[in-house]
C-alpha positions in Angstrom: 100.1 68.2 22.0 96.3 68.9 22.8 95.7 68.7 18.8 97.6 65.3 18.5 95.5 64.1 21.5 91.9 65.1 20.0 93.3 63.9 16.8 93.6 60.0 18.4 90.8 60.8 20.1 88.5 61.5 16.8 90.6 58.7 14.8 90.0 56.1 17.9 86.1 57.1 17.9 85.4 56.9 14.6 87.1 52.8 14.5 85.2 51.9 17.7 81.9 53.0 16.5 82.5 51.7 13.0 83.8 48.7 14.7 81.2 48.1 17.0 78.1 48.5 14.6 79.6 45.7 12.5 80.4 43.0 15.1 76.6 44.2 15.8 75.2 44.1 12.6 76.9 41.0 11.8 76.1 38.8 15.1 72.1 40.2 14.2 72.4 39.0 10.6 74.0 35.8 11.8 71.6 34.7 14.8 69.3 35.8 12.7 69.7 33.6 9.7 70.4 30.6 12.6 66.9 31.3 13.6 65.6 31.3 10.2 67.5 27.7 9.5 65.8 25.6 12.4 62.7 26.3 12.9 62.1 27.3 9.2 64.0 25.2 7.3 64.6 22.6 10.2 68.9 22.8 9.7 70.8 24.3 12.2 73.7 26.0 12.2 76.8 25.1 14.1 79.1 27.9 13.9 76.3 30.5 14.2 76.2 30.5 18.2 80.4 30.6 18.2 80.8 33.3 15.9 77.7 35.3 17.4 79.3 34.8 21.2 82.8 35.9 19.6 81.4 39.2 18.1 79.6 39.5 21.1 82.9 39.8 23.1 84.4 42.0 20.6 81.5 44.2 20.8 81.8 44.1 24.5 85.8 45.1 24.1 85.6 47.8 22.2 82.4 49.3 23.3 84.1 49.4 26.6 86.6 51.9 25.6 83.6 54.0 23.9 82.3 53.7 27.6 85.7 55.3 28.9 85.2 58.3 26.7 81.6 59.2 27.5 82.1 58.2 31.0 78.8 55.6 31.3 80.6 53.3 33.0 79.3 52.7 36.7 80.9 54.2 39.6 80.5 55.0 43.1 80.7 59.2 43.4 79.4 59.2 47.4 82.9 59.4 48.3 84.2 61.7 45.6 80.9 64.6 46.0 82.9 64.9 50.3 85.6 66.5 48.5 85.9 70.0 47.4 86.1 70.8 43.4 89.7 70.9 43.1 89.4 67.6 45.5 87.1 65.8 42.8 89.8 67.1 40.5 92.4 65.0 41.8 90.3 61.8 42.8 89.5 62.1 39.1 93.1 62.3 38.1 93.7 59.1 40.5 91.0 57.5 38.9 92.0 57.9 35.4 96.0 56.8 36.6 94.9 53.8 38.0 92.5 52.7 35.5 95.2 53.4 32.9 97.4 51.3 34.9 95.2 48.3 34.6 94.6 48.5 31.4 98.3 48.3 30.5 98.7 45.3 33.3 96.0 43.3 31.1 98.2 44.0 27.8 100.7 42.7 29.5 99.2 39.7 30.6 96.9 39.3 27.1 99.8 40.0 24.5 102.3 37.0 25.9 99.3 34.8 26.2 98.0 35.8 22.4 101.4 34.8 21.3 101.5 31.6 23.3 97.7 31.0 21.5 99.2 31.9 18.2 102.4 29.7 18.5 100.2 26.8 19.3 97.5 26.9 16.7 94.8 26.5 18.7 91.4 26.6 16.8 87.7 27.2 18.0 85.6 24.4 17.9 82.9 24.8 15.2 84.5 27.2 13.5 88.0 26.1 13.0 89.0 29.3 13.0 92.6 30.5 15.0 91.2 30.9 18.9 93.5 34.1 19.0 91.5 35.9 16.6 88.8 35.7 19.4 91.0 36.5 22.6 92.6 39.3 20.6 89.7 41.2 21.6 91.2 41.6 25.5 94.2 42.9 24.3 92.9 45.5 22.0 90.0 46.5 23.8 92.4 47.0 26.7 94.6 49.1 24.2 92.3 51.5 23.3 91.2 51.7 26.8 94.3 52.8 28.0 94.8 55.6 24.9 91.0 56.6 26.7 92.4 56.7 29.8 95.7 58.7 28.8 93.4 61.2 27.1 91.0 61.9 29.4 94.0 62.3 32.0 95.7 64.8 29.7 92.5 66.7 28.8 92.0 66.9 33.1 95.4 68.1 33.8 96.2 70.5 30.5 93.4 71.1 28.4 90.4 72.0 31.3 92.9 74.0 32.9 93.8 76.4 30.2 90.1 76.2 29.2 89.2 77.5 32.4 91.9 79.8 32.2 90.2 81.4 29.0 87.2 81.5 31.0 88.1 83.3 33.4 90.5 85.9 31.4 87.0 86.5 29.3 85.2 87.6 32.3 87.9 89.8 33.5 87.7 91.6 30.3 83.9 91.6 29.6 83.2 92.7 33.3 
């Protein structure tokens, strides 16, 4: 099981940052080219501030769950540095559980209301493009959140333990 879960973890990296550089790359190129195009060539470009803002989101979606795995997103440890190790250990545990939870409560909520979005054919305003494609972001980005989450969890309850485990059995036989 620990193999399968560094596997997805590897697999889940390697689309995020892939993923992320090219919403990236692409909203640079694009408000980039709108720049060029007024003031320049005096023409603006109306779907240039749409699509930029909807890359931006997906940027923002995905890059989230990169946050989850190196742990940059902010948090509050006054409360969690009272508690002994193994204390820390299962605030961490709670932490990861709970954040897992809400990321499956916002699939929940985001995939009906995608498929409400879908069956009604709504489309973005300069763009003309299905609105979904733009909202789909919440529900994936919550997605691979949650496969974050359920990694990081596992890791803290199997893999650190046995690695510590390994640790210690090392020392027994070096000393």
């Amino acid at each position: 099981m620990r193999k399968v879960v560094k596997k997805v973890d590897d697999i889940l990296t390697k689309i995020e940052e892939n993923l992320v550089f090219l919403f990236m790359l692409g909203m640079l190129v694009i408000v980039f080219a709108a720049i060029v195009n007024r003031f320049i060539l005096k023409e603006s470009l109306p779907w240039a501030d749409e699509l930029s803002r909807y890359l931006m989101i997906w940027s923002v979606m995905i890059g989230a769950s990169l946050g989850v795995k190196t742990s940059i997103h902010i948090g509050i440890d006054a409360v969690t540095n009272l508690f002994a190790p193994r204390g820390q250990k299962v605030l961490l545990i709670i932490n990861y559980v709970l954040s897992f939870a809400f990321c499956i409560t916002l699939l929940a909520i985001g995939i009906p209301f995608m498929l409400t979005l879908i069956e009604t054919n709504q489309l973005s305003p300069s763009l003309r493009i299905p609105i979904y494609l733009a909202y789909g972001s919440v529900p994936i980005g919550a997605a691979f959140m949650a496969i974050r989450y359920f990694c990081l969890a596992y890791n803290e309850l199997f893999v650190n333990k046995l690695s510590k485990q390994v640790e210690s059995a090392k020392e027994v036989h070096a000393g």
